[in-house]
N, C-alpha and C positions, 0 to 999 in steps of 0.2 A: 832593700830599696835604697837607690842612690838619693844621693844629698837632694843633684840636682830634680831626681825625679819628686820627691818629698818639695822641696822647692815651688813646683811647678803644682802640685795639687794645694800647698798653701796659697798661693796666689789665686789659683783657679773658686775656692774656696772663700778667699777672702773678697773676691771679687763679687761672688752669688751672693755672697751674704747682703748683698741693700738690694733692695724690691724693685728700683727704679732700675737696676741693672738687669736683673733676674727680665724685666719684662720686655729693655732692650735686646736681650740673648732671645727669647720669644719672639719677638717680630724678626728679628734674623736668620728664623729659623723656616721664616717665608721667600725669605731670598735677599740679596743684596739692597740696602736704601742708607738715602745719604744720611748729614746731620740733622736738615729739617726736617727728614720726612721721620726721622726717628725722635725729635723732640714735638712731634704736632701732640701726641696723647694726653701729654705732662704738662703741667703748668710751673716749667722750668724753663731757665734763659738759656740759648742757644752756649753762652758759653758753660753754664751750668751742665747743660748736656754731653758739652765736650771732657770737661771733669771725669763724667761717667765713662764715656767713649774711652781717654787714654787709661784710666784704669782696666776695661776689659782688653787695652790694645798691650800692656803692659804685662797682664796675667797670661798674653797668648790667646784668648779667646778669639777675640776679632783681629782683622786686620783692615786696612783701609790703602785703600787705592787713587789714581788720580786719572782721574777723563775728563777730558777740557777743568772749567770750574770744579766741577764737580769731586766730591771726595768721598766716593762710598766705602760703607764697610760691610764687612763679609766674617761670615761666622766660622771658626777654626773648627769643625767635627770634633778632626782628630783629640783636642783637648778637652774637648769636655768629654769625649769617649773615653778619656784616661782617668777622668771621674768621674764616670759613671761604672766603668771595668772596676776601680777602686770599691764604688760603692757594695758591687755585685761581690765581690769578693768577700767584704769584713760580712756584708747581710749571709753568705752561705755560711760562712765561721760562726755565727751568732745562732742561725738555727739552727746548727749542730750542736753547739751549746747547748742550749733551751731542751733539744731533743734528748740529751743527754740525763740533763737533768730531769726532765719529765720521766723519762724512764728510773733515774732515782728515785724520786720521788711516788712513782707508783708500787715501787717494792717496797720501800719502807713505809706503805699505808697498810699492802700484804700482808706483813712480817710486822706489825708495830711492836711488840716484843724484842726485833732484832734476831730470832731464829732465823738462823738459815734450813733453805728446803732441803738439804744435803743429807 
């Protein structure tokens, strides 16, 4: 794994990690909406929310656009698809692990002795 790609899933990561982000990435994921309509849930101040917003714009997550006033943001897939591919990946290493083990663990219940069937 490149630095930059390890980079980009710390970010992505450190991002998910506060709940008020986690739930702006959620309604994003209904389609494009500006700051207000993304700070009406919270009982946060608009520029409070914007705190959150350049953090997610910062990890890559979102991006934000400009139409007339308005400044909506828009949820990046592709990034969080790169942590979620990530997540899918160590989660198949791990139950091959476990599977591993479990099947150790069932022959030396077998065998508690340590006899081999041989």
């Amino acid at each position: 794994m490149t630095t930059t790609v390890e980079q980009r899933l710390d970010a992505t990561f450190a991002a998910l990690a506060d709940p008020t982000r986690r739930a702006i990435v959620t309604r994003l994921t209904a389609g494009d909406a500006t700051v207000k309509e993304l700070a009406e849930p919270f009982d946060l101040s608009l520029p409070g929310i914007s705190k959150h917003l350049k953090v997610l714009e910062r990890s890559g997550l979102i991006t934000r656009s400009r139409q007339a006033q308005f400044r909506p943001c828009h949820l990046e897939r592709d990034q969080l698809d790169a942590a979620v591919d990530w997540i899918e990946a160590n989660r198949r290493l791990w139950s091959q692990r476990f599977d591993q083990l479990d099947v150790h663990l069932r022959t030396l219940q077998a065998n508690p002795n340590g006899e081999n069937d041989a």
